[in-house]
C-alpha positions as CSV (number, residue, x, y, z in Angstrom):
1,X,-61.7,9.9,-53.7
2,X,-64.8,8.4,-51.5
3,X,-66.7,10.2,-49.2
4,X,-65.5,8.0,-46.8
5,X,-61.8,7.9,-48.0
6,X,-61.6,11.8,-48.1
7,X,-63.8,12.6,-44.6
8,X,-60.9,9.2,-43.1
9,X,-58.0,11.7,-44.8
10,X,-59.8,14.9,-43.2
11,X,-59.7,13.2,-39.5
12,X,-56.4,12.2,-40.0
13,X,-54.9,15.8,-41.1
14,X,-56.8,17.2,-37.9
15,X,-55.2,15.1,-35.1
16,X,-52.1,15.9,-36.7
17,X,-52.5,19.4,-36.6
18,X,-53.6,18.8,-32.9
19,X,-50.7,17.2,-32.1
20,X,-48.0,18.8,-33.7
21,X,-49.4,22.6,-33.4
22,X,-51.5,22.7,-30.7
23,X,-50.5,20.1,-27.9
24,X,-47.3,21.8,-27.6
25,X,-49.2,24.9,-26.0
26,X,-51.1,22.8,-24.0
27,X,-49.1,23.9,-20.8
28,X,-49.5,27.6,-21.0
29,X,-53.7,27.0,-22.6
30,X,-54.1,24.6,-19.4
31,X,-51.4,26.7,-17.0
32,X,-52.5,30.4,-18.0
33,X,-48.9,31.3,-17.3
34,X,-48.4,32.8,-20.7
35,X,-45.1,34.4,-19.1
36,X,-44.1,30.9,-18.3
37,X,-40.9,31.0,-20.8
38,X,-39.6,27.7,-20.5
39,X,-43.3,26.3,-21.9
40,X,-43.1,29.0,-25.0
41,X,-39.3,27.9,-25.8
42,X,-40.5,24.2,-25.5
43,X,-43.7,24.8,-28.1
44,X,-41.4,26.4,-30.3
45,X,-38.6,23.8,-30.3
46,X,-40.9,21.5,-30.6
47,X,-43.1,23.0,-33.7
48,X,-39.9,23.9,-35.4
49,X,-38.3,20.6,-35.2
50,X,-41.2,18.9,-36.7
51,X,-41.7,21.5,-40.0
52,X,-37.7,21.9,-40.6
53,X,-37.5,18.0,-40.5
54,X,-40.1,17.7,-43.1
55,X,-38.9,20.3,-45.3
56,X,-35.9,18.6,-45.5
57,X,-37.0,15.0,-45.6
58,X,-39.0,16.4,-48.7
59,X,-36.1,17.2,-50.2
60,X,-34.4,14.5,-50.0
61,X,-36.9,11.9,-50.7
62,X,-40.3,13.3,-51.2
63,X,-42.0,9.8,-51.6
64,X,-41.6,9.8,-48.2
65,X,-43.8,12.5,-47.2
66,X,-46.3,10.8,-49.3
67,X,-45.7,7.5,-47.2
68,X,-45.8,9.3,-43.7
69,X,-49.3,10.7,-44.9
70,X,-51.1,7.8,-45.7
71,X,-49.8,5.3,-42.5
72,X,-52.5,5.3,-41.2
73,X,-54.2,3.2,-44.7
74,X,-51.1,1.0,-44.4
75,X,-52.9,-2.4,-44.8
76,X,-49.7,-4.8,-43.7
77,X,-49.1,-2.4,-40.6
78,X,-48.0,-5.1,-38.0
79,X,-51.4,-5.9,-35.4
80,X,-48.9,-4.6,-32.5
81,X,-48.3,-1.6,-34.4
82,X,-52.0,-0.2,-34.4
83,X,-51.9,-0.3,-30.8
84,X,-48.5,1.3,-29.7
85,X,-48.2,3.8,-32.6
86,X,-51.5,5.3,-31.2
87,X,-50.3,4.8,-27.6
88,X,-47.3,7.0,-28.4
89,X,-49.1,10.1,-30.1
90,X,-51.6,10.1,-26.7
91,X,-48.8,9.5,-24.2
92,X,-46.7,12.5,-25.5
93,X,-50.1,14.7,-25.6
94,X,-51.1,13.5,-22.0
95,X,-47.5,14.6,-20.5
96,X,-48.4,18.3,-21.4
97,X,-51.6,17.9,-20.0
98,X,-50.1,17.0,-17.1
99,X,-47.9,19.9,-17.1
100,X,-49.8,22.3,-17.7
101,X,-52.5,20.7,-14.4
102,X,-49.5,20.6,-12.2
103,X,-48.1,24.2,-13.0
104,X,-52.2,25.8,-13.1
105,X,-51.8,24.2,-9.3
106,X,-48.2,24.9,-8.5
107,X,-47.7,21.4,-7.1
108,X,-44.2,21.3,-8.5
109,X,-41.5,24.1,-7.2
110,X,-39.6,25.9,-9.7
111,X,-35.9,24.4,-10.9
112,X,-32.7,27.0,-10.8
113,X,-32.5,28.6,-14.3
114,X,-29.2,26.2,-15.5
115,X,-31.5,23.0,-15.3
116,X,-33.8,25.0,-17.6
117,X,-31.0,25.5,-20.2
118,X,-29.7,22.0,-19.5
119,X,-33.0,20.4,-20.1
120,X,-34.3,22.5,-23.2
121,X,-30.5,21.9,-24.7
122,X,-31.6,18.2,-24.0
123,X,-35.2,18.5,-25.7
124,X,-33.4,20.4,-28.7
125,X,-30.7,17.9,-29.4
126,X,-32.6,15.0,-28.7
127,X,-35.4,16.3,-31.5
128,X,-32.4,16.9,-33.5
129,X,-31.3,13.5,-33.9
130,X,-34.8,11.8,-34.6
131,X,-34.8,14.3,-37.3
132,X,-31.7,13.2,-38.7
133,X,-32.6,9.9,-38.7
134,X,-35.7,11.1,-40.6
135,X,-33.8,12.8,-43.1
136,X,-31.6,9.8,-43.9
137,X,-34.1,7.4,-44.1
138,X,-36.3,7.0,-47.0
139,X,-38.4,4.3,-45.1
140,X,-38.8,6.0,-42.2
141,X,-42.5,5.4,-41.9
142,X,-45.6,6.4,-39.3
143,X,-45.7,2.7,-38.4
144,X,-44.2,-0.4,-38.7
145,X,-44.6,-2.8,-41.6
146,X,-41.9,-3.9,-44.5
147,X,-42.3,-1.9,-47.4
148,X,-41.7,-4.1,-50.3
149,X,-43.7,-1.4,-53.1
150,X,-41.2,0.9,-52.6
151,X,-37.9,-1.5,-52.4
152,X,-37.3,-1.1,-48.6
153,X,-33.6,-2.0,-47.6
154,X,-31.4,-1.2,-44.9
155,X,-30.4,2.0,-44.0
156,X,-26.8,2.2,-42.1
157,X,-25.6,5.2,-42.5
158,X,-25.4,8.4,-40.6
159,X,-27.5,8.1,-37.1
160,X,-28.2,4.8,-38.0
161,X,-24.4,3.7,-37.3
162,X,-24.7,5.0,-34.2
163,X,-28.1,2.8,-33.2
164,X,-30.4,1.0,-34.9
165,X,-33.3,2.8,-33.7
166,X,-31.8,6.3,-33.8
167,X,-35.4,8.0,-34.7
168,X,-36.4,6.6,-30.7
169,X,-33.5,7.1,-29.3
170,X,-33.3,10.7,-30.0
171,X,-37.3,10.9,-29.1
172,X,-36.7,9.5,-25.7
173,X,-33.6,11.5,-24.8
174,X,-35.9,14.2,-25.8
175,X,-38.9,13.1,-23.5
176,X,-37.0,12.5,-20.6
177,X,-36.0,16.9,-20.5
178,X,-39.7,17.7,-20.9
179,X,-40.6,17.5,-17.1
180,X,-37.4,19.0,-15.9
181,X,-37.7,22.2,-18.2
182,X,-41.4,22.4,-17.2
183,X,-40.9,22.1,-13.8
184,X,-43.3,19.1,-13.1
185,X,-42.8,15.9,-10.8
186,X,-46.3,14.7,-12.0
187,X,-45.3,14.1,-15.5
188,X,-42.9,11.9,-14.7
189,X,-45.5,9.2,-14.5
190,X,-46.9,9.6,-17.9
191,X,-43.0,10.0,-19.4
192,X,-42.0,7.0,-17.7
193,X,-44.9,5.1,-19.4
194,X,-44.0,6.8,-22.7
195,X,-40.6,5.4,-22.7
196,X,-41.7,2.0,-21.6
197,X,-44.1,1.5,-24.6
198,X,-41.4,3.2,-27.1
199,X,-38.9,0.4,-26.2
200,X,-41.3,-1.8,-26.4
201,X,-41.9,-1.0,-29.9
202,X,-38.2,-0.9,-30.7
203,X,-37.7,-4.5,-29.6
204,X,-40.7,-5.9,-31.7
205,X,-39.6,-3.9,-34.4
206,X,-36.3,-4.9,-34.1
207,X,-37.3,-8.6,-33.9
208,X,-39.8,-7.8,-37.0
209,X,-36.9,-6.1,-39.3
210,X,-34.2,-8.9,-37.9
211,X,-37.2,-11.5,-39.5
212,X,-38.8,-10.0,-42.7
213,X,-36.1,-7.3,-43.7
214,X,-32.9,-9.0,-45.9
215,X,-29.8,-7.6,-44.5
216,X,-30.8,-6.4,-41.3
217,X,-29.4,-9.3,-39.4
218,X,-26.2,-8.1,-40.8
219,X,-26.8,-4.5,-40.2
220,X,-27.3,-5.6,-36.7
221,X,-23.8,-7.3,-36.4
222,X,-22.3,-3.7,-37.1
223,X,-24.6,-1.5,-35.3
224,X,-25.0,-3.4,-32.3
225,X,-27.1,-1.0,-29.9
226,X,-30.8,-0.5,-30.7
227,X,-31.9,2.4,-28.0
228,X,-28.7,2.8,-25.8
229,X,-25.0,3.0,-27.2
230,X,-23.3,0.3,-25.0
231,X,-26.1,-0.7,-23.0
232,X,-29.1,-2.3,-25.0
């Protein structure tokens, strides 16, 4: 491996860890409230439902792994693509940051304890079923490009007869809990923003698979949501 392969590879493995470990606990490290227990049960969700995912998408199709590793070298990764994929991983960062300002300043008052439970049920099922759709789906990569070395097809079954985008879906429905468990009117403006950009992202790669990918136009006749189950 190059020098400047393996120090690419290095930078890559750190903003993951940054994201996926760290950014979760962003609200209490910002906040100082480390008795703030809706923050701790969202880091945890959040942490878990990334490793269990991957444990089991390794399972089931460890090539995958591989594939999720390396997107970032992806040389047929649509233009779009390298500006939205990035877009994503900072929005979802910057709405903890915002949390964590808004609770260190106490702009937002505190919500009763059942929209607590109702939101971080939300966060946890919502995680759930973008994990799902990343267990069933062996091409279930870090950006969006048709991946012909590894026989890419359609995938149809399990979320994925449900919506066509199940692995956004379930992220949004996720998002959209994050400022009502931690309390915080300000983050609705980055969340908002978030889920603008991810359905902009499903429609061009909607349009994209419906173009490049054999069989998709087909898929899309049965599955006829992308995001929303009888509404887009």
């Amino acid at each position: 491996m190059s020098e400047i392969k393996r120090t690419f590879t290095l930078r890559v493995i750190i903003q993951m860890l940054l994201v996926v470990f760290v950014a979760p606990f962003f609200p209490l490290i910002i906040s100082g409230r480390w008795d703030w227990w809706q923050a701790w049960a969202y880091a945890v969700a959040s942490i878990l439902a990334f490793v269990v995912s991957r444990i089991l998408a390794g399972k089931r199709h460890p090539d995958l792994i591989a594939e999720r590793a390396r997107f970032m070298e992806a040389k047929d990764t649509k233009p779009w693509d390298k500006v939205l994929a990035p877009m994503l991983g900072i929005g979802s960062v910057l709405v903890l940051i915002v949390v964590g300002v808004d609770k260190y300043y106490d702009s937002t008052p505190a919500s009763s304890l059942t929209v607590s439970w109702v939101a971080l049920f939300g966060i946890i099922f919502g995680y759930a079923f973008s994990s799902w759709a990343l267990i069933e789906n062996r091409f279930f990569s870090g950006t969006v490009r048709i991946q012909t070395e590894r026989g890419h097809h359609v995938v149809s079954t399990g979320p994925y007869s449900v919506v066509r985008h199940p692995g956004y879906a379930g992220g949004l429905f996720g998002y959209i809990f994050i400022p009502l468990l931690l309390d915080s009117l300000w983050a609705w403006i980055p969340t908002i923003l978030l889920g603008i950009v991810m359905i902009v992202r499903t429609a061009l790669e909607d349009k994209t698979l419906q173009a490049e990918l054999p069989g998709y136009k087909e898929f899309a006749q049965k599955t006829k949501y992308r995001l929303l189950p009888g509404i887009w």
